[in-house]
C-alpha positions in Angstrom: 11.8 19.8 0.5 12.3 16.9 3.4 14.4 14.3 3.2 11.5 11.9 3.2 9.8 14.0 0.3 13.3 13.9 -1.8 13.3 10.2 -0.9 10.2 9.4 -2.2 10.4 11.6 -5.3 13.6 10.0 -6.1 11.8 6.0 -5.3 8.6 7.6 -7.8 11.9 7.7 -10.4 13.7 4.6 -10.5 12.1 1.4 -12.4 10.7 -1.3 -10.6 12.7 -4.4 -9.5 11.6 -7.8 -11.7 12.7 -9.6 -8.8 12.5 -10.4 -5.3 16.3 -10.4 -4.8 16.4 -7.8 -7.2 14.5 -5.7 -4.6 15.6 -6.4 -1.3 19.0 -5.5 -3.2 17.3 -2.1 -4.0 16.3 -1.6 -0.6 19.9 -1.8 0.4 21.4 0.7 -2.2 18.7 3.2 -1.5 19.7 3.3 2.2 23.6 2.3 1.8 24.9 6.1 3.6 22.4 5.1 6.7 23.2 1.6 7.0 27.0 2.5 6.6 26.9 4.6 9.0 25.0 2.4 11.6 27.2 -0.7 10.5 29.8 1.4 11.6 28.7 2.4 15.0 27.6 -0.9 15.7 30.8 -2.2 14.8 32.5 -0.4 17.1 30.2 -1.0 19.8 30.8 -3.9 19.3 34.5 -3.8 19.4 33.8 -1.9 22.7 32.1 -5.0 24.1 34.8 -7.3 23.3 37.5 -5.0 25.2 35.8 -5.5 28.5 36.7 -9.0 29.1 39.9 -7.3 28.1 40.1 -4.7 30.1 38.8 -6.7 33.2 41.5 -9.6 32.8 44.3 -6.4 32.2 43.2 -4.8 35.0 43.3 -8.4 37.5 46.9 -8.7 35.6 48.3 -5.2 36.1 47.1 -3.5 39.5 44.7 -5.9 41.3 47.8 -9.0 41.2 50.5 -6.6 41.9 48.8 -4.2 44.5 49.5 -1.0 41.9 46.9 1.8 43.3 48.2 4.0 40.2 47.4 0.7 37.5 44.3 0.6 39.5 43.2 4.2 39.1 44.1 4.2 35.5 42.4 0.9 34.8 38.8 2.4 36.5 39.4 5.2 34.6 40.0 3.6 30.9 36.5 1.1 31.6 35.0 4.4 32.5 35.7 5.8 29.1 35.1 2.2 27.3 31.6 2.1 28.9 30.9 5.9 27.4 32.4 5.3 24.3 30.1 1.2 24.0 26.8 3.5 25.1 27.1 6.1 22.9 28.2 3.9 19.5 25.2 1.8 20.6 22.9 4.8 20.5 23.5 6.4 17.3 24.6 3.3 15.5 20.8 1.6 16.0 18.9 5.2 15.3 20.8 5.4 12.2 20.1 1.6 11.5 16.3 2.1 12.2 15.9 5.1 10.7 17.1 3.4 7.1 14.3 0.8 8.2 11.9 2.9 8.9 12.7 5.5 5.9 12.6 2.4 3.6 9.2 0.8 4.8 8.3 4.1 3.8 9.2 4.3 0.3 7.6 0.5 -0.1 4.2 1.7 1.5 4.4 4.1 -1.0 5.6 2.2 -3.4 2.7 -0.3 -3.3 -0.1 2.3 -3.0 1.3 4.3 -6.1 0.9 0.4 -7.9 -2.4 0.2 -6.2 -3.9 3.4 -6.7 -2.4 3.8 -10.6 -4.6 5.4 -13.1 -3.7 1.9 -15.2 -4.8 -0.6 -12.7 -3.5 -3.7 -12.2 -3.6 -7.0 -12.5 -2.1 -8.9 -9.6 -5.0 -11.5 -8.6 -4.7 -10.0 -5.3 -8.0 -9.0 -3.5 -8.2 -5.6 -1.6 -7.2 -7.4 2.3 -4.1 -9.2 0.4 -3.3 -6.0 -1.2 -3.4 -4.4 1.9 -1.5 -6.9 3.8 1.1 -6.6 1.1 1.8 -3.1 1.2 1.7 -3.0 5.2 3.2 -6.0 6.8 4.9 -7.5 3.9 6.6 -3.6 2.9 7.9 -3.8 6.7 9.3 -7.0 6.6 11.3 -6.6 3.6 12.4 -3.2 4.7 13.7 -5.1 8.1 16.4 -6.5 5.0 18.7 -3.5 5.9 19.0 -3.3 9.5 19.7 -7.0 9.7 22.6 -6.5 7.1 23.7 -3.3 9.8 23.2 -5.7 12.3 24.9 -8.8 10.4 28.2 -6.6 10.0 28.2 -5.5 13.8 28.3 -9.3 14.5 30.4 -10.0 12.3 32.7 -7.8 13.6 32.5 -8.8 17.3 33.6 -12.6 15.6 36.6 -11.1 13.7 37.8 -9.1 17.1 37.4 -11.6 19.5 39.0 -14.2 17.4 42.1 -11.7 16.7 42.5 -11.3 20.4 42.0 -15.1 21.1 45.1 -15.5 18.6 47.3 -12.7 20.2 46.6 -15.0 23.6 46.5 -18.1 22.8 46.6 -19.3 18.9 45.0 -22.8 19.9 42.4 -21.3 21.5 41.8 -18.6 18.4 42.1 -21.3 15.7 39.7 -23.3 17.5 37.3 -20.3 17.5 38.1 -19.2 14.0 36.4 -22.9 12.6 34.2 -23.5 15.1 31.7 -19.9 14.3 31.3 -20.2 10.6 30.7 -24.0 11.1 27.6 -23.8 13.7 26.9 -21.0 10.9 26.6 -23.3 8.1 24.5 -26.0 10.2 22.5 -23.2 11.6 21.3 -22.3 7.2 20.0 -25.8 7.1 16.4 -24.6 8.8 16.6 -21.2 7.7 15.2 -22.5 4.3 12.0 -23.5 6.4 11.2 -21.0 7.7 11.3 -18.8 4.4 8.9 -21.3 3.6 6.9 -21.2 6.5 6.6 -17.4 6.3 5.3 -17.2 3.5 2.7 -19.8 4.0 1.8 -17.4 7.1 1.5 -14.3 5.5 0.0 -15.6 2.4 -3.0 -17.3 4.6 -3.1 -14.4 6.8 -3.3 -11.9 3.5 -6.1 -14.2 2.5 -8.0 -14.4 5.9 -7.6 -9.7 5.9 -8.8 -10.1 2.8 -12.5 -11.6 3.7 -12.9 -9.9 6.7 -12.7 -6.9 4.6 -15.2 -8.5 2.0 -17.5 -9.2 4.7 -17.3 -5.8 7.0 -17.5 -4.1 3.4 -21.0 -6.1 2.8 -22.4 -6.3 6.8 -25.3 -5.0 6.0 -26.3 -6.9 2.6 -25.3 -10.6 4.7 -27.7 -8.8 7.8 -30.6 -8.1 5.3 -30.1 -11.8 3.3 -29.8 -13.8 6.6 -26.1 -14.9 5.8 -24.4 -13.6 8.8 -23.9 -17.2 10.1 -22.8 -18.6 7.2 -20.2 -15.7 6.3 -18.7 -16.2 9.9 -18.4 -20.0 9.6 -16.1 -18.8 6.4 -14.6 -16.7 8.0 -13.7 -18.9 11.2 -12.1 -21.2 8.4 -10.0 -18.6 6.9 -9.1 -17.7 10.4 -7.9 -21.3 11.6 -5.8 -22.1 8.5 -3.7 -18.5 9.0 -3.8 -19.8 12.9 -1.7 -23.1 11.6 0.5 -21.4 9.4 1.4 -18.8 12.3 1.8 -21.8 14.6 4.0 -23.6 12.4 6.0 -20.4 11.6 6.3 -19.3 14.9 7.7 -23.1 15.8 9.8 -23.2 13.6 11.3 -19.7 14.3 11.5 -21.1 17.9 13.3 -24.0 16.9 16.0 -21.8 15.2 16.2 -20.0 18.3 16.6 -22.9 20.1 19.2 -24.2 18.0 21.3 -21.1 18.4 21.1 -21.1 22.0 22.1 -24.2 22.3 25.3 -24.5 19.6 26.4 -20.9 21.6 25.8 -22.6 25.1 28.0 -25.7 23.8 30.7 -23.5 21.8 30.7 -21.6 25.4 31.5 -24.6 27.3 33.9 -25.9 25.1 36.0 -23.0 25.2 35.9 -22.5 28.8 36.9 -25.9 29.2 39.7 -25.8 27.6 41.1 -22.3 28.5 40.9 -23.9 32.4 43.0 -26.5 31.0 45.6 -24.1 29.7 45.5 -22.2 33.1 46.0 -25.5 34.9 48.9 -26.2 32.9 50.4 -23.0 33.5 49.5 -21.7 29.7 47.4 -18.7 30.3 47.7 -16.3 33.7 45.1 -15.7 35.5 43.8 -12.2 34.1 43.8 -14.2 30.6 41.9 -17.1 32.2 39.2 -14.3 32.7 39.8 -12.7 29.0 38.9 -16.1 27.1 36.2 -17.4 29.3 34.9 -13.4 29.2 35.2 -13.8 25.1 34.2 -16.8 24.9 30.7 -15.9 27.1 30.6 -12.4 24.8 30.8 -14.6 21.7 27.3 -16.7 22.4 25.6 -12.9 21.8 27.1 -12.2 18.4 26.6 -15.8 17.5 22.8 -15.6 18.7 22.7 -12.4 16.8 23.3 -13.7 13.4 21.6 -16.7 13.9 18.5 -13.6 14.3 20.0 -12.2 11.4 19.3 -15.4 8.9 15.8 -15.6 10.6 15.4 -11.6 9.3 17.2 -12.7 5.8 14.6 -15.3 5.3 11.6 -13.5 5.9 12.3 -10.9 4.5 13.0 -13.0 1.2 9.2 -14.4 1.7 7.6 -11.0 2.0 9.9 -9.7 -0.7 8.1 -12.3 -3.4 4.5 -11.2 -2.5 5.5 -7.4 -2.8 7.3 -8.5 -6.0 4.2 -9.8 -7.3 2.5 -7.0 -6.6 4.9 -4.1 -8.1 5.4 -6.4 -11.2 1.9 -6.9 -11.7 0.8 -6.1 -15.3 -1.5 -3.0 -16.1 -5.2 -3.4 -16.7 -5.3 -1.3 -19.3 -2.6 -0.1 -21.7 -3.9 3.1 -23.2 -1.9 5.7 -25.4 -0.1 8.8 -24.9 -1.9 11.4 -26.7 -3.5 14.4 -24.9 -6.9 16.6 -24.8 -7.1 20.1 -24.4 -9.0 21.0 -21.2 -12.1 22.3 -23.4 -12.9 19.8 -26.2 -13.0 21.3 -29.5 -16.3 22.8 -30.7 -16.4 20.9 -34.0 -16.6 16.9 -33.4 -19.0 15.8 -31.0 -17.9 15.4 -27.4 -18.6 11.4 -27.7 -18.8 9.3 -30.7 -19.0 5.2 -31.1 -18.6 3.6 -34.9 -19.3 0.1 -35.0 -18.6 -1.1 -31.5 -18.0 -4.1 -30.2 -17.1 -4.9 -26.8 -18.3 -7.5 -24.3 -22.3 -7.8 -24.9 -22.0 -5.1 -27.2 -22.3 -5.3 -31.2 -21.7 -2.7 -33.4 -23.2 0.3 -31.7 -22.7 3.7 -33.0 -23.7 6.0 -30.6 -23.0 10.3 -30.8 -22.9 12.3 -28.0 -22.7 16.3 -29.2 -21.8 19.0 -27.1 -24.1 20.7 -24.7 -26.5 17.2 -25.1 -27.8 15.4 -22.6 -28.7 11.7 -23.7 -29.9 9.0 -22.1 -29.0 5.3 -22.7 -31.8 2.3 -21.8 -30.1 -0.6 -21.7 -32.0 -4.0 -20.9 -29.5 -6.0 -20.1 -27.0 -5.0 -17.4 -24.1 -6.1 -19.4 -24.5 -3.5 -22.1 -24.3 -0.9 -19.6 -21.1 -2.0 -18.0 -19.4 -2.5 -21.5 -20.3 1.3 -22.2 -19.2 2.5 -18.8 -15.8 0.5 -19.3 -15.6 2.1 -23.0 -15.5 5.6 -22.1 -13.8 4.7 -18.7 -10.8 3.9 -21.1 -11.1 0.1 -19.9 -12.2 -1.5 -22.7 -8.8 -3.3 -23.8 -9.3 -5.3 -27.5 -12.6 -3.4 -28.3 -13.6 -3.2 -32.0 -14.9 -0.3 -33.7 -14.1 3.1 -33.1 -14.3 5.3 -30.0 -13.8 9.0 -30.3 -13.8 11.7 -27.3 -13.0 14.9 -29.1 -12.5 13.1 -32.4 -9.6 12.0 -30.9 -9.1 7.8 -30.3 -9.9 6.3 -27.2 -7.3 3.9 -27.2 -4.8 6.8 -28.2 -5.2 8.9 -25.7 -3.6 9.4 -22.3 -5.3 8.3 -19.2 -5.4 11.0 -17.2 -6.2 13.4 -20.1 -9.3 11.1 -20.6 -10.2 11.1 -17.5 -10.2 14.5 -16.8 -12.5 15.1 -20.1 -14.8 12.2 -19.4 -15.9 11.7 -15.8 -17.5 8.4 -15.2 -19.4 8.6 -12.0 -20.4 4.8 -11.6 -23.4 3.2 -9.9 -21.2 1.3 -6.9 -19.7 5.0 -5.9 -17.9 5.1 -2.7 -17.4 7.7 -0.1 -14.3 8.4 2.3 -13.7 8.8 5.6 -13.9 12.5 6.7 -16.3 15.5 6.0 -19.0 16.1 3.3 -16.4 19.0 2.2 -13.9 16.7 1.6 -16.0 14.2 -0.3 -16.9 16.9 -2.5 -14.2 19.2 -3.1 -12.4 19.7 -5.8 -8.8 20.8 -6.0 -9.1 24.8 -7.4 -6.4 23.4 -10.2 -8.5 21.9 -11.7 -11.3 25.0 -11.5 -8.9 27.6 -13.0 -6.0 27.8 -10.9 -4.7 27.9 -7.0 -6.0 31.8 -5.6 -3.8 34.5 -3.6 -3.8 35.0 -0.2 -5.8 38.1 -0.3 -8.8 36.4 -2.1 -8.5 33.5 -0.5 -11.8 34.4 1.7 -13.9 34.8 -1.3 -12.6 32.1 -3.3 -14.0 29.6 -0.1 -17.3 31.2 -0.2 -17.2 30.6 -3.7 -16.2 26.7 -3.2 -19.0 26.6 -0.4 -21.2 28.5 -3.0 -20.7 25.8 -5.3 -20.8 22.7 -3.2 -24.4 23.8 -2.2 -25.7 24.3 -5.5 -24.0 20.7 -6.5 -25.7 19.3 -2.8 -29.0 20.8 -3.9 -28.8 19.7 -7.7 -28.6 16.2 -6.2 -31.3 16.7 -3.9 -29.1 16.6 -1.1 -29.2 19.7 0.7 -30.8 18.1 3.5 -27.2 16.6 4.8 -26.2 20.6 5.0 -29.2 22.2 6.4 -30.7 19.6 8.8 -26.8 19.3 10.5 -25.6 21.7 12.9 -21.4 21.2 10.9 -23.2 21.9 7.7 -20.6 20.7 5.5 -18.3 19.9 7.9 -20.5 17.2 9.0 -19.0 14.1 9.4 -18.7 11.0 7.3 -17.5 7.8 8.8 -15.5 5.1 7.4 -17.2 3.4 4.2 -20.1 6.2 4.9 -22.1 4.2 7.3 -23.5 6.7 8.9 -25.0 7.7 5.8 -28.3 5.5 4.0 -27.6 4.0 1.1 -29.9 7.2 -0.8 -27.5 9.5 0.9 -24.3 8.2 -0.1 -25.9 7.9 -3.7 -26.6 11.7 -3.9 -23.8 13.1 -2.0 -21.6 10.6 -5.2 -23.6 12.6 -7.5 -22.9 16.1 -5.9 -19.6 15.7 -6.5 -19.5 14.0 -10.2 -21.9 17.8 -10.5 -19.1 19.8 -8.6 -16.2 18.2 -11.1 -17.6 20.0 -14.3 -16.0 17.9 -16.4 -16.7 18.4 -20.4 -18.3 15.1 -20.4 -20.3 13.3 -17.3 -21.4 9.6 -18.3 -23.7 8.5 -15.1 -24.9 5.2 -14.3 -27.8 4.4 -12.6 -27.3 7.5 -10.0 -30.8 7.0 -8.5 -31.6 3.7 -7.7 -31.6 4.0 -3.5 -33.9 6.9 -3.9 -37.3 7.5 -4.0 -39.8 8.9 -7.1 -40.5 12.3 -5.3 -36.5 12.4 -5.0 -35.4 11.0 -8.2 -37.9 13.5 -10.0 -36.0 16.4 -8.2 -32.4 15.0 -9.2 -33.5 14.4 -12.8 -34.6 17.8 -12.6 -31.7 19.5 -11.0 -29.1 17.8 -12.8 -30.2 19.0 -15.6 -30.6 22.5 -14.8 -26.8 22.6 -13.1 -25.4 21.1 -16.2 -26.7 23.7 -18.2 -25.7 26.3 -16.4 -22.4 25.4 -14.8 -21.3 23.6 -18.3 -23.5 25.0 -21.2 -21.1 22.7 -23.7 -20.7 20.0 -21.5 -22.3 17.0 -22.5 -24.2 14.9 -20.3 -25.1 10.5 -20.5 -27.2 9.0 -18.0 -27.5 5.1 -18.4 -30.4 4.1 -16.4 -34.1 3.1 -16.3 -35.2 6.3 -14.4 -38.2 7.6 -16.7 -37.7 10.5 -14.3 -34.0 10.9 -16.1 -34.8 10.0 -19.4 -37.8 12.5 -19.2 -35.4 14.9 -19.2 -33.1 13.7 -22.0 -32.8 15.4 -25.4 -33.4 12.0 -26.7 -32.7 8.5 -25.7 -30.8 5.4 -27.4 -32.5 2.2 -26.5 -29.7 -1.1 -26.5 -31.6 -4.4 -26.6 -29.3 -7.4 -26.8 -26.2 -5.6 -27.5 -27.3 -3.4 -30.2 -29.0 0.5 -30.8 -33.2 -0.8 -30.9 -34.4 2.4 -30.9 -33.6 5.8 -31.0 -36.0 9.2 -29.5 -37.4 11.2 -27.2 -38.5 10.1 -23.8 -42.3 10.8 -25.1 -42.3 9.7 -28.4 -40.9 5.9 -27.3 -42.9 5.4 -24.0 -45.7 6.0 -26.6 -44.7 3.9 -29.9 -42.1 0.6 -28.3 -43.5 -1.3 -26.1 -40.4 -3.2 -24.7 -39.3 1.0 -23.5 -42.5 1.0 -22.2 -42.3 -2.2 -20.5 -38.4 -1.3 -18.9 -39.2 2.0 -18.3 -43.2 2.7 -17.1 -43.2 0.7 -14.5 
C-alpha cells in the first residue's frame, strides 16, 4: 500500500469537521510530520539568509580592513559553505512543504467526491458546476492552509534571528526592530478581513457562473432544437460579468495588500538604514556592522513581504474552507436503515410488494411483484411514475404504507444492499466517457467472484459473450458489428457521439448485463423507433428469463410493445391502481389504456 493510498484510507476514517476552522485545523494535523519538517528547513534557510549580511560585514571587518589573506581565504570559504547549506535547506524544505499541499488537496478532492458520489446523496443546494468548483479550486485553496503555516514559521524565524543579531550589535537598533515588525503586522490584518470577504464573493460567483455553463453544454442540443441558443448565452454572459467583478475586486484588493506590504517594508527599510548611518557617523557601529544592519535591515523587507503573503493565503483559504464546509456537512438525502439482503432473495415473499402507499402523487397503492414476473406499470401521469421509481430507489423519505423487497422494509434496509437487489435503470440514464466495454461492464464480484490467472482468457470471452447478448437484447448490436473496435469503440464525453436511441439502448444493455434480482425500468424506449422498440420488448424479455429465471422484471412505460410482453399490467390513474390485467384483455375492455397506450 502507498502512502497516498494509507492516506486516504485513513481521511475515509476520521469524522467530518462541523466547521470551517474546524477543518483547515484538520488539514494541519493530518500533514503536521511534512509541514514540520519543511518548517524546519525553511527555517534554517532562512537563518542561512540572515548570516550573509553577517558574513559579508565579518569578512569587510576581519580580512578585507586588515589586509589578512588567511581571514580572507577562510571567510570565502565559510560563504561557500553558507551558500550550500541556504540552497540545499531551500530545496528540501519547499518539496516537503508542497508535498503536504499537494498530498492534502488530495485527500479534500477525495474528500468531496466521496460526499458527492455517496450512496445517501446529499443535500447541499449546490448545483453540479458549484459542486465541482468546490471540490477543485476551493479543496486547493484550503489545502494552500499548510504551506503558508510552513512558510509563516520560516518567516518568522528570519524576524526572531535578525532581530537577535540586531541586539548583539546594536540594542537600539534591535529594539527598534523588535516593535516596529509586529506593528506593520497588526495594521497590515486590517484589509486582510476584505479580502476573505472578497474571495469568497469571487469563488462563490465563479462556482455559480461553472455551474451554468455546465447546465447549458449539458443541454446544447435541446437549446439548438428549441431556438434558445441566444437567450441561454445572454444568461450566461451575465453570469460571466458578475464573477468578472468579483475577480476584479478580489484581485484589487489582493493588490492593494501587496501594495501595502511593499510599501511599510520599503519605509521600515529606510528607517533603519537611516539610522544605522547615523550610528556609523557617530562612531557607534564599524564599518563591516554598517553593512550588517543595512544588509538585515534590506533582508527583513522579504520576510516581512512574506507574511504579509501569508495572511493573504490565511484568508483565502478561510473563504474556500466555508464553501467545502458546506459541502462535507451537508445533510443526507435519504436516511435509510442498516439491515441487509442476501444476494438471492428468498423464494417465499415476493420480490416487490407495496401495502397502502402513499408517496408524492401516489395514494394507497398496493402493488406485488413475484419472482420470475415481469409486470408492467401504466401510469398517466408522470408523477406517479417518478414516486414509484423513487420508492424502490430507496428515496422515498416520509412515505406511508409499506414497502417490502424480500419481505424485508424498505426504509430498514441498507443502501447498498438495496441497491444491489433492486436495480433502477431510470429514463434520464447517462453514459461515461470511454469505451462501450466500460459502459457496460460489470465488476466479476459482483458475477460470482474475481477468476485466476489461468482462466483469465476464458472468463473475458465469457464477459464479451455476455456483453453481446445484453447489446443484442437491447437491440444494440449494431454499435459492435457496424464498428471496426467492436466494443472497444469509443464513447465520448456525455456520449455525444452517440444519438439519443443509442445512448438509450446501450443504458439498457447494461441495467440487462447487471442481473440484478429485481430490474425496475422506466420508459427505456422512448428515442427509439416501433420496429426497434418491438425488438427490445422482445429481447428483454427473453434475456431476463434466461439469464435470471427468478429475477423479477417492472417496466413503467406506455410502450404497448413492452406491456405486450408483460405477465400482466397495473394501470395508476391519478395516483391510484385503476386497473389491473393483461396487455390484451385491457386494450380491449378500458378505454383510457386504450387511449394512453394504442396510439
Amino acid at each position: 500500500m502507498t502512502a497516498a493510498t494509507a492516506d486516504a484510507h485513513q481521511a475515509a476514517a476520521e469524522p467530518v469537521p462541523g466547521t470551517a476552522k474546524a477543518l483547515r485545523t484538520r488539514t494541519l494535523r493530518r500533514q503536521r510530520g511534512r509541514v514540520a519538517l519543511g518548517a524546519l528547513l525553511l527555517s534554517l534557510h532562512q537563518t542561512c539568509e540572515v548570516l550573509v549580511p553577517v558574513a559579508i560585514g565579518l569578512t569587510i571587518d576581519l580580512a578585507v580592513t586588515t589586509g589578512d589573506t588567511t581571514a580572507l581565504l577562510w571567510c570565502v570559504a565559510g560563504l561557500a559553505l553558507l551558500f550550500t547549506c541556504l540552497a540545499s535547506a531551500y530545496r528540501f524544505g519547499a518539496r516537503f512543504a508542497l508535498s503536504a499541499t499537494e498530498r492534502e488537496a488530495h485527500l479534500l478532492r477525495l474528500e468531496s467526491a466521496r460526499r458527492v458520489l455517496h450512496p445517501r446523496g446529499e443535500l447541499s443546494g449546490l448545483r453540479s458546476g458549484e459542486i465541482l468548483a468546490v471540490a477543485t479550486s476551493d479543496a486547493e485553496q484550503v489545502a494552500t492552509y499548510v504551506r503558508a503555516w510552513a512558510m509563516g514559521i520560516a518567516q518568522v524565524t528570519a524576524i526572531v534571528v535578525t532581530t537577535a543579531t540586531l541586539l548583539a550589535i546594536n540594542v537600539p537598533l534591535g529594539l527598534g526592530v523588535l516593535l516596529g515588525v509586529p506593528l506593520m503586522l497588526l495594521l497590515l490584518r486590517i484589509p486582510a478581513a476584505r479580502i476573505t470577504r472578497r474571495t469568497e464573493a469571487k469563488q462563490a460567483t465563479a462556482a455559480r457562473a461553472t455551474a451554468m455553463a455546465t447546465d447549458l453544454v449539458g443541454g446544447l442540443r435541446v437549446l439548438m432544437g428549441i431556438g434558445a441558443r441566444h437567450n441561454a448565452s445572454l444568461r450566461y454572459q451575465r453570469a460571466s460579468e458578475r464573477a468578472l467583478t468579483a475577480s476584479v475586486g478580489a484581485a484589487a484588493t489582493n493588490g492593494l495588500y501587496t501594495g501595502l506590504v511593499t510599501a511599510a517594508g520599503a519605509v521600515f527599510l529606510g528607517v533603519v538604514a537611516g539610522a544605522a548611518g547615523w550610528m556609523a557617523l557617530r562612531g557607534h557601529l564599524t564599518i563591516g556592522e554598517l553593512v550588517i544592519v543595512v544588509g538585515l535591515a534590506q533582508f527583513l523587507t522579504e520576510p516581512v513581504r512574506a507574511l504579509g503573503l501569508v495572511g493573504q493565503l490565511f484568508a483565502i483559504a478561510r473563504a474556500s474552507a466555508q464553501r467545502l464546509t458546506r459541502l462535507l456537512n451537508a445533510p443526507d438525502a435519504v436516511h435509510p436503515g442498516d439491515r441487509l439482503l442476501p444476494d438471492a432473495l428468498p423464494e417465499v415473499p415476493p420480490a416487490v410488494e407495496l401495502r397502502g402507499v402513499s408517496h408524492g402523487t401516489l395514494d394507497d397503492v398496493d402493488l406485488t411483484l413475484a419472482q420470475g414476473e415481469f409486470v408492467g406499470i401504466l401510469t398517466t401521469d408522470p408523477r406517479d411514475a417518478e414516486g414509484l421509481v423513487d420508492l424502490l430507489a430507496g428515496r422515498a423519505e416520509g412515505a406511508g404504507g409499506t414497502a417490502l423487497v424480500g419481505g424485508r422494509p424498505v426504509p430498514e434496509l441498507d443502501l447498498t444492499s438495496l441497491r444491489r437487489a433492486v436495480l433502477v435503470e431510470e429514463h434520464g440514464s447517462v453514459l461515461f466517457e470511454g469505451t462501450l466495454r466500460t459502459n457496460l461492464v460489470v465488476s466479476r464480484t459482483a458475477r460470482g467472484g474475481h477468476t485466476a490467472p489461468s482462466t483469465e482468457a476464458a472468463a473475458n470471452t465469457d464477459d464479451d459473450r455476455f456483453l453481446r447478448e445484453a447489446l443484442a437484447a437491447a437491440a444494440a448490436e449494431d454499435l459492435v458489428s457496424g464498428h471496426p473496435d467492436g466494443l472497444d469503440r469509443p464513447v465520448a464525453d456525455r456520449a455525444a457521439n452517440l444519438s439519443g436511441g443509442q445512448r438509450q439502448r446501450v443504458a439498457l444493455a447494461r441495467a440487462l448485463v447487471a442481473d440484478p434480482p429485481v430490474l425496475v425500468l422506466h420508459d427505456p424506449t422512448t428515442a427509439v423507433d416501433a420496429v426497434t422498440e418491438a425488438a427490445i420488448a422482445q429481447g428483454t424479455a427473453a434475456l431476463r428469463a434466461a439469464r435470471a429465471p427468478g429475477g423479477a422484471t417492472l417496466v413503467i412505460a406506455s410502450s404497448p410493445a413492452l406491456l405486450a410482453r408483460a405477465d400482466r399490467v397495473v394501470v395508476l390513474r391519478e395516483g391510484r391502481v385503476h386497473a389491473e390485467g393483461t396487455h390484451a384483455r385491457l386494450a380491449e375492455d378500458d378505454p383510457h389504456y386504450r387511449e394512453a397506450v394504442l396510439r
